[in-house]
Residue frames as qw, qx, qy, qz and C-alpha x, y, z in Angstrom:
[[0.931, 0.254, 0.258, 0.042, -4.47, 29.97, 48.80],
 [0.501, -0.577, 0.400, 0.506, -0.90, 29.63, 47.89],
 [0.492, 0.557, -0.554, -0.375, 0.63, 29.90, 43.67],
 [0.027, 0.269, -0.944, -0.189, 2.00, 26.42, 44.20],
 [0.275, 0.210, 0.693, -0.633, -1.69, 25.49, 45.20],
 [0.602, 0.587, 0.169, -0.514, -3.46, 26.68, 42.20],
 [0.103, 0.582, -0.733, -0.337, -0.50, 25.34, 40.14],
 [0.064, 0.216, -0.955, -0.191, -1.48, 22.07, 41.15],
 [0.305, 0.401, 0.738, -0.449, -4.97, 22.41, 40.48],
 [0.293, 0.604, -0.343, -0.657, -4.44, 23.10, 36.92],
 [0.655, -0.030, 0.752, -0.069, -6.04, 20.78, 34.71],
 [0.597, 0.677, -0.146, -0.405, -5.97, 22.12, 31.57],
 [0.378, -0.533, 0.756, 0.050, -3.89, 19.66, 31.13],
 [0.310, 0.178, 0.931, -0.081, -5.54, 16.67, 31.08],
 [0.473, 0.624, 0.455, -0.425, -8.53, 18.45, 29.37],
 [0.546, 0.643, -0.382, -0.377, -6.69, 19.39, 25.93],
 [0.077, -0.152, 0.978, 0.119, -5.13, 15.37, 26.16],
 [0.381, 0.364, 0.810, -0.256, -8.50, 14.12, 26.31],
 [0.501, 0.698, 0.023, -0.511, -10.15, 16.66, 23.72],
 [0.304, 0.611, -0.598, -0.420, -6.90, 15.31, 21.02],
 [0.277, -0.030, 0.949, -0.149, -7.39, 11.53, 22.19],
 [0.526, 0.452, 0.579, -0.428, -11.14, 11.98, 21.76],
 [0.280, 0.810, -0.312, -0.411, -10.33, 13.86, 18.38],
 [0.140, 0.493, -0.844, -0.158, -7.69, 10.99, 17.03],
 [0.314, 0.147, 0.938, -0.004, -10.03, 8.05, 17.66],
 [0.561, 0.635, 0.306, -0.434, -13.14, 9.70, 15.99],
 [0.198, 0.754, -0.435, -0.450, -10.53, 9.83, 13.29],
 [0.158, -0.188, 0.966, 0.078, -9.27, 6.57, 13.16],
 [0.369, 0.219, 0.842, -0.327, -12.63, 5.27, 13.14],
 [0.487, 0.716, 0.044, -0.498, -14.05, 7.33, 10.33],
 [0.162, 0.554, -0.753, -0.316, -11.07, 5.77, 8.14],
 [0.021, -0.128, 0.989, 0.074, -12.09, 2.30, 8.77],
 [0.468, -0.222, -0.687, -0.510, -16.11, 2.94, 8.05],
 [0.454, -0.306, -0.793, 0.267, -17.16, 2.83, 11.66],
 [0.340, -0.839, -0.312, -0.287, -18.90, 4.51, 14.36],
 [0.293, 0.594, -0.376, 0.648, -16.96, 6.74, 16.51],
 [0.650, -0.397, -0.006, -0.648, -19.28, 6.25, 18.94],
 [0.986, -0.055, -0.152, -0.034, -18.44, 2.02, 19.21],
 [0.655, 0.290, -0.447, 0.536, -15.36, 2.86, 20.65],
 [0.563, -0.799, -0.210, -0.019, -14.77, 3.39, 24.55],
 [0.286, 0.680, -0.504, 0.449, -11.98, 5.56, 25.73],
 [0.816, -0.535, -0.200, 0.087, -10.89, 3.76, 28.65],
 [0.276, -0.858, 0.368, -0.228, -8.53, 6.05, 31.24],
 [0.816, 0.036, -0.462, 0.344, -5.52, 3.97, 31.99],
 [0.162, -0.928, 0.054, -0.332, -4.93, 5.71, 35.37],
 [0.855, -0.236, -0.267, 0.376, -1.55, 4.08, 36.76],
 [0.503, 0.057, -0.053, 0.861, 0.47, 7.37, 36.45],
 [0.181, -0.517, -0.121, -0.828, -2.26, 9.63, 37.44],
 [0.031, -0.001, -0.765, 0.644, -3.20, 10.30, 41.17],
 [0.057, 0.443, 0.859, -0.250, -6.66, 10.20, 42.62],
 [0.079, -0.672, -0.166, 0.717, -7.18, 14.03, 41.68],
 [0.308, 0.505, -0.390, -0.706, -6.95, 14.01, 38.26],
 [0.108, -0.228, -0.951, -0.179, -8.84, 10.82, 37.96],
 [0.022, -0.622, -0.566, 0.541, -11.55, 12.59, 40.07],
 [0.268, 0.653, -0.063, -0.706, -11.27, 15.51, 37.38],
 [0.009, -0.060, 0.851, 0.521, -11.16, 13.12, 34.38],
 [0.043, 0.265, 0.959, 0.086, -14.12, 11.67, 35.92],
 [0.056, 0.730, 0.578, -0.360, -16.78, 14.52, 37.32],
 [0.141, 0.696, -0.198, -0.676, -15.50, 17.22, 34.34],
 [0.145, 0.332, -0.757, -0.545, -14.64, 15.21, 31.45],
 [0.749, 0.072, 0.184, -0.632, -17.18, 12.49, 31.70],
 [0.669, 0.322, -0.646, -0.177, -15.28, 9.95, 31.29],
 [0.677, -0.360, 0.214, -0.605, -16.66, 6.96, 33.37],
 [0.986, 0.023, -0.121, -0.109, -14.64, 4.42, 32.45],
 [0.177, -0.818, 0.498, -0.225, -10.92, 4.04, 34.31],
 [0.903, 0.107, -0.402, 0.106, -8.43, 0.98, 33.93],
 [0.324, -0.863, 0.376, -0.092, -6.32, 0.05, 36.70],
 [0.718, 0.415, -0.551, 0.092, -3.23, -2.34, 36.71],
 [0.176, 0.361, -0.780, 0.480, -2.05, -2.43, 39.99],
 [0.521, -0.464, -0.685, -0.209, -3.91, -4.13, 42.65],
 [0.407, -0.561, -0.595, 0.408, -2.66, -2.56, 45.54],
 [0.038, -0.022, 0.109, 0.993, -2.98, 1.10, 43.95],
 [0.401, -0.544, -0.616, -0.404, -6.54, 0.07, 43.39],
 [0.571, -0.512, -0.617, 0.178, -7.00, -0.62, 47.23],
 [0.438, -0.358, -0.367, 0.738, -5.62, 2.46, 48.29],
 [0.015, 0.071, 0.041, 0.996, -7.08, 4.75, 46.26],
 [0.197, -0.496, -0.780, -0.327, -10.59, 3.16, 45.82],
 [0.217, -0.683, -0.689, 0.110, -12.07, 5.16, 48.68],
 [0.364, -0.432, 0.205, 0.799, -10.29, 8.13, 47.62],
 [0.011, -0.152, -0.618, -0.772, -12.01, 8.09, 43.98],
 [0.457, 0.178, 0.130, -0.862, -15.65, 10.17, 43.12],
 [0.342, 0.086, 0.935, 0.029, -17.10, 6.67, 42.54],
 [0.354, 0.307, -0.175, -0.866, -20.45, 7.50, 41.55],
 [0.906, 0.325, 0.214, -0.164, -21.39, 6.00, 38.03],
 [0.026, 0.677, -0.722, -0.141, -17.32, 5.93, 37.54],
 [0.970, 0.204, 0.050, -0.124, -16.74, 2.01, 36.28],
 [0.301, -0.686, 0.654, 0.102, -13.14, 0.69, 37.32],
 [0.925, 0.317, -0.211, 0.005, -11.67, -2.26, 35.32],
 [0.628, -0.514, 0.537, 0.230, -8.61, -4.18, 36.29],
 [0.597, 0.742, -0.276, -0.127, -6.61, -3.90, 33.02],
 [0.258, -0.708, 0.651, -0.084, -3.23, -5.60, 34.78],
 [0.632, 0.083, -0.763, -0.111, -1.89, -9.02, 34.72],
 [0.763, -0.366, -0.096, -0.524, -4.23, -10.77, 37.46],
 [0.394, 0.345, -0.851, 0.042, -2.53, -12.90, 40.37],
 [0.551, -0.377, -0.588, -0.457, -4.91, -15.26, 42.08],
 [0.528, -0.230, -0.466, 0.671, -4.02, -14.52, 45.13],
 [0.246, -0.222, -0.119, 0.936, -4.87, -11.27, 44.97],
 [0.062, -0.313, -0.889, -0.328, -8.48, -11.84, 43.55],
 [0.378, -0.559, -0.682, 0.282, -10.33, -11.41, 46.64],
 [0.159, -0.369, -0.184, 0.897, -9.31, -7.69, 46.93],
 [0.164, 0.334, -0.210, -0.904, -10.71, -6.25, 43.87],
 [0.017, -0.462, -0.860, -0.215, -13.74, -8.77, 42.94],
 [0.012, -0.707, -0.693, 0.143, -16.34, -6.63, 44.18],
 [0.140, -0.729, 0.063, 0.667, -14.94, -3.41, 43.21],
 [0.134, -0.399, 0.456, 0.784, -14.38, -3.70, 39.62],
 [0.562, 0.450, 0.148, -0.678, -16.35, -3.92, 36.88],
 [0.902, 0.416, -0.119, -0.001, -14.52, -6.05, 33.91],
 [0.531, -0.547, 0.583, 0.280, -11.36, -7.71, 34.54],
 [0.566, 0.723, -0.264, -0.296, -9.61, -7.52, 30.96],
 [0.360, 0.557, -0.740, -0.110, -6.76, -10.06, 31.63],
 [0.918, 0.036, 0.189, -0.347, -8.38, -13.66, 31.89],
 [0.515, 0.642, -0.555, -0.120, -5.56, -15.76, 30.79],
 [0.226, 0.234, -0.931, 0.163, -5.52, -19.46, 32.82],
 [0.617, -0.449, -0.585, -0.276, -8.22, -21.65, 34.23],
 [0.556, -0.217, -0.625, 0.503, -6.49, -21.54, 37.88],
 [0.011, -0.023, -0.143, 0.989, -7.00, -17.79, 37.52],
 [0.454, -0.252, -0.458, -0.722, -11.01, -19.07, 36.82],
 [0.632, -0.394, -0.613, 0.264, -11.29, -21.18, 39.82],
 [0.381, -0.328, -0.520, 0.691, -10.27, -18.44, 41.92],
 [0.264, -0.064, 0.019, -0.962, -12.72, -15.86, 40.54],
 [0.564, -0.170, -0.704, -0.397, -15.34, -18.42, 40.27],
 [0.611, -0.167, -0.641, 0.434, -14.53, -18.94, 44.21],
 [0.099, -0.324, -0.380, 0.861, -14.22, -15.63, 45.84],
 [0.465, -0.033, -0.161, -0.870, -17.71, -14.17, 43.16],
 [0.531, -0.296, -0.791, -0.071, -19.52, -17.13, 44.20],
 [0.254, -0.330, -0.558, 0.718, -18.90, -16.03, 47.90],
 [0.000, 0.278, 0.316, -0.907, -20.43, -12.61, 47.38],
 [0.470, 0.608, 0.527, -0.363, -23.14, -13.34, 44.86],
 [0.428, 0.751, -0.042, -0.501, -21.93, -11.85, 41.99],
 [0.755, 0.499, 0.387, 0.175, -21.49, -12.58, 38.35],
 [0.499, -0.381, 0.440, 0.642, -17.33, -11.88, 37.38],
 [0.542, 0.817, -0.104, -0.170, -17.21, -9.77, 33.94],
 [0.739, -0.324, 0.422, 0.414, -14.48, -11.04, 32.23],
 [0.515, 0.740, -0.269, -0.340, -12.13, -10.43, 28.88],
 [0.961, 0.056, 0.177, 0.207, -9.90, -13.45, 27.41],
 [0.027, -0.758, 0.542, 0.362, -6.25, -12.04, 27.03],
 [0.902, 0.389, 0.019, 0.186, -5.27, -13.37, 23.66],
 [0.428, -0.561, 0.377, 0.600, -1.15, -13.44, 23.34],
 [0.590, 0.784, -0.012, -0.194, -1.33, -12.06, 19.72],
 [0.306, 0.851, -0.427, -0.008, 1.94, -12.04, 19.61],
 [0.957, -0.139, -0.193, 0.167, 2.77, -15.57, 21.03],
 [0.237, 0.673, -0.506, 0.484, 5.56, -13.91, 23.31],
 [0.714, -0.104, -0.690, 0.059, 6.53, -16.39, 25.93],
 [0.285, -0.143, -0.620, 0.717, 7.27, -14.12, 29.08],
 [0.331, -0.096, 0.151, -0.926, 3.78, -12.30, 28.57],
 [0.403, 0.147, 0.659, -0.619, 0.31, -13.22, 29.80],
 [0.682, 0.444, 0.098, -0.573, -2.50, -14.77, 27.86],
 [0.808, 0.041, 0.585, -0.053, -3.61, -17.58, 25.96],
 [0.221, -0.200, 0.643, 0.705, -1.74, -18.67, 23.02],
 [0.511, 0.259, -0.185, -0.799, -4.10, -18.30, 19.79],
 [0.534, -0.022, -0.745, -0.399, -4.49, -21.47, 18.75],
 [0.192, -0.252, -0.871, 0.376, -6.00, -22.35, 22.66],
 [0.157, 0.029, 0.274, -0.948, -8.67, -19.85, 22.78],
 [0.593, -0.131, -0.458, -0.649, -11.49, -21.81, 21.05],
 [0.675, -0.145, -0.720, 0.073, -10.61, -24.73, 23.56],
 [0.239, 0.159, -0.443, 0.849, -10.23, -22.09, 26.47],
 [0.270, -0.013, 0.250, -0.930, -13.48, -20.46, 26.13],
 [0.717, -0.224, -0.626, -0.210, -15.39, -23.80, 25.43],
 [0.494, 0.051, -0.671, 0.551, -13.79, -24.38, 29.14],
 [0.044, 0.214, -0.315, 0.924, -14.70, -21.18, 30.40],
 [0.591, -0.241, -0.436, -0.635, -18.67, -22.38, 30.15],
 [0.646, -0.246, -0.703, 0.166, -18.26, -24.37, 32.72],
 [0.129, -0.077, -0.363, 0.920, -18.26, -21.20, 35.18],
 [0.041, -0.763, -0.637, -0.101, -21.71, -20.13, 36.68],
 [0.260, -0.898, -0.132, 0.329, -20.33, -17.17, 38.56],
 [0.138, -0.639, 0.098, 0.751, -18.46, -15.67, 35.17],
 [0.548, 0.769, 0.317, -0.093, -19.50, -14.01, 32.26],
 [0.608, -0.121, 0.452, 0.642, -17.23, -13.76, 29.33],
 [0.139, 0.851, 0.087, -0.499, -17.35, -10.31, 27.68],
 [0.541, 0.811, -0.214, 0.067, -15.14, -10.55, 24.95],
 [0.916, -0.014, 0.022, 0.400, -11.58, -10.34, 24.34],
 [0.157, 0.955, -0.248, 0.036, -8.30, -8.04, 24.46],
 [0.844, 0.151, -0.127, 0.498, -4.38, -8.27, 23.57],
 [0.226, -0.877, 0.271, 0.325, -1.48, -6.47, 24.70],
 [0.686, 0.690, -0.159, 0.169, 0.63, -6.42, 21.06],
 [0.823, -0.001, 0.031, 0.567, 3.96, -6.99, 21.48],
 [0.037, 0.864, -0.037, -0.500, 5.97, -3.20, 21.40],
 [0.695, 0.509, 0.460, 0.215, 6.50, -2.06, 18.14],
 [0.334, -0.279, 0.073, 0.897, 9.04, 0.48, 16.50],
 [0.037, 0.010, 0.489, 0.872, 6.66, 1.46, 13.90],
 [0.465, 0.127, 0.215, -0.850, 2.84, 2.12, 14.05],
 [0.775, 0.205, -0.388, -0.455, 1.96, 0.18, 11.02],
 [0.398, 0.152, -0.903, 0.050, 3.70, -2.93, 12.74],
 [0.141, -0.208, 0.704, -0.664, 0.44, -3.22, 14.90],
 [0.609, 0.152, 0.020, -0.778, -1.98, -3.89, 12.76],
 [0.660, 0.120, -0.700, -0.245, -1.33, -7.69, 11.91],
 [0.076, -0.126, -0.819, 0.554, -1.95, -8.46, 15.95],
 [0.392, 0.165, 0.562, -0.710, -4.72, -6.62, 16.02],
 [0.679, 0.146, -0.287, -0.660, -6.32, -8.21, 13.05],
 [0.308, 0.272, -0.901, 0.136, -5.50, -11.38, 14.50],
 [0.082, 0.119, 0.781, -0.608, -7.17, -10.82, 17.40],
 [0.536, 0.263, 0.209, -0.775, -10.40, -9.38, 15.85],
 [0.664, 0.098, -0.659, -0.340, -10.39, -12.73, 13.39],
 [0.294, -0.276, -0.907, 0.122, -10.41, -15.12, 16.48],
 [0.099, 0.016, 0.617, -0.781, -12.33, -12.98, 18.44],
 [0.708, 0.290, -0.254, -0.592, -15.17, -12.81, 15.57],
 [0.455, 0.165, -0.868, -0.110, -14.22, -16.45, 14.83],
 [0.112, 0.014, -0.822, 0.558, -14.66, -17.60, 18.69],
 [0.160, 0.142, 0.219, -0.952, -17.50, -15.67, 19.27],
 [0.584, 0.374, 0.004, -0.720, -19.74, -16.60, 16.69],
 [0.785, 0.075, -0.505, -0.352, -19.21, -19.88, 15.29],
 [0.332, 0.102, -0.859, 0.375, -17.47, -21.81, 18.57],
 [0.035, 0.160, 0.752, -0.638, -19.98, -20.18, 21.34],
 [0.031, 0.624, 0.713, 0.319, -22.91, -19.43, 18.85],
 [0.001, -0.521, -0.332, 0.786, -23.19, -15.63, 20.64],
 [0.377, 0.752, 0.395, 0.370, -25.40, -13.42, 18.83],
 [0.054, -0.998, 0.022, 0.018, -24.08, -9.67, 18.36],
 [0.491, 0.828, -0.121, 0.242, -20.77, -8.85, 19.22],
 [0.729, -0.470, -0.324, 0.376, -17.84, -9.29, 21.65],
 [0.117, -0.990, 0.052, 0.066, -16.36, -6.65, 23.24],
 [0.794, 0.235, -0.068, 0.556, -12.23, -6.04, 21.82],
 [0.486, -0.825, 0.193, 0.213, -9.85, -4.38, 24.38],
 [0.806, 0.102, 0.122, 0.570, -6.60, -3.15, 22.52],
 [0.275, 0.739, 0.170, 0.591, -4.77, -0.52, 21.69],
 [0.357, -0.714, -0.243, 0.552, -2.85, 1.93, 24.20],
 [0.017, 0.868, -0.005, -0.496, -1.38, 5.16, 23.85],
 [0.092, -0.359, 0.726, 0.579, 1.84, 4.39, 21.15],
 [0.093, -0.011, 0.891, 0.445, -1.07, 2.33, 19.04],
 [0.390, 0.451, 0.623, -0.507, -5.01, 3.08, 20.21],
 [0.527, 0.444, -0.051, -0.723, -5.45, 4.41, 16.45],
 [0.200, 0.154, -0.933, -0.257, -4.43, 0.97, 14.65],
 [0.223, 0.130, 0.782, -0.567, -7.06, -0.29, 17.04],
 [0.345, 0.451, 0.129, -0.813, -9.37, 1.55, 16.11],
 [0.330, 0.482, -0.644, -0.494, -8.80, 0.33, 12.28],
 [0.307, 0.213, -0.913, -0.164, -8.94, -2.96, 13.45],
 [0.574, -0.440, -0.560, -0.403, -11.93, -3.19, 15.07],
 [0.226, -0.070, -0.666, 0.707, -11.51, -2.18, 19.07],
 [0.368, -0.672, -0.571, -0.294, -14.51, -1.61, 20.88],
 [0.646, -0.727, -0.076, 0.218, -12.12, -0.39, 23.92],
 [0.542, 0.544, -0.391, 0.507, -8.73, 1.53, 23.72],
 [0.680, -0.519, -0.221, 0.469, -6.17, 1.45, 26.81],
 [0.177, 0.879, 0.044, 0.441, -5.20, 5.31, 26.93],
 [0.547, -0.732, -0.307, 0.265, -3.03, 6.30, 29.54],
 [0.405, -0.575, -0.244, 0.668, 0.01, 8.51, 29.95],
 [0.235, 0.472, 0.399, 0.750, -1.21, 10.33, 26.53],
 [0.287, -0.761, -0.518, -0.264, -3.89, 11.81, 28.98],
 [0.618, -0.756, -0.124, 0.174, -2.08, 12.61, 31.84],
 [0.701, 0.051, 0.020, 0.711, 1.21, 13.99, 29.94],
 [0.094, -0.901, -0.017, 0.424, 1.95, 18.09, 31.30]]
């Protein structure tokens, strides 16, 4: 077995990212009165190969892994210790490209146009199954990004009811980038007022919806503001 060999079979890496990650949200969360616990790290794994997603998952126990690309999905998928491992499609979603990663993922986080509901409605119909979904809210009403403007989400997910073959999980934003930390926290309270808003007096749910925010430059604001989910990624996977 060669040095360069064991070199790249060194994960201590990834294990002291994950230990300070794990460490900085328990934090966050204690500040804002909450359970540390009600927060999911979720693996953003675009910049991390199959190997150290494989060692995230069967060493670290973390079982929950976000992907963005569809056709990185497709190539690694049979490549990844699957298991009880739980893939999400974290990306912006083109309907065209549906069909590949329905049956393979667990929650698709960026929900953001009815045409994009017809065509999951269409291709999970086909195989039987019942689409998880999240509503991308544009928090930041920025015109070249994905997701539904706030003031359409009450009328969006009234819409969305009309789907047998998906289930609406909740909600998540991608914030706008931000020079300063503290400038994240008036998106994400945005989002966690309509999501709470939406949620409970428009669709009458009981409990809670699930809230996808927060990545690496912001996951503790999140936190603060009421995520149930943070997008982690190249904190984890920086050498």
């Amino acid at each position: 077995m060669t040095e360069s060999y064991l070199i790249k079979m060194d994960y201590s890496y990834i294990d002291e990212n994950v230990a300070r990650v794990k460490e900085r949200i328990c934090e966050a969360a204690k500040r804002s009165g909450r359970d540390p616990d009600d927060v999911l790290l979720l693996a953003a794994i675009k910049s991390a190969d199959a190997d150290e997603v494989n060692h995230l998952h069967s060493t670290l126990g973390i079982n929950d892994v976000g992907e963005n690309r569809v056709q990185q999905l497709i190539e690694r998928y049979d490549k990844l210790e699957r298991g009880d491992l739980n893939i999400h499609f974290i990306g912006s979603l083109q309907t065209n490209k549906v069909k590949y990663i329905i049956d393979k993922v667990s929650l698709i986080h960026s929900l953001d146009s009815l045409r994009l509901c017809d065509e999951i409605e269409k291709q999970a119909g086909k195989r039987g199954l019942t689409a998880r979904v999240l509503v991308e809210i544009n928090s930041g009403n920025e015109e070249n990004k994905g997701g539904i403007e706030p003031s359409e989400v009450e009328r969006f997910c009234l819409d969305l009811q009309n789907y047998r073959s998906i289930e609406l999980c909740g909600f998540m934003t991608m914030a706008p980038r931000c020079e300063e930390r503290s400038q994240y926290y008036p998106y994400f309270e945005k989002t966690k007022l309509i999501s709470d808003k939406v949620w409970k007096e428009t669709l009458g749910r009981e409990g809670y919806p699930i809230i996808s925010m927060g990545m690496s430059e912001s996951f503790e604001q999140a936190v603060e503001c009421g995520a149930t989910i943070v997008r982690v990624g190249r904190t984890l996977f920086a050498k």
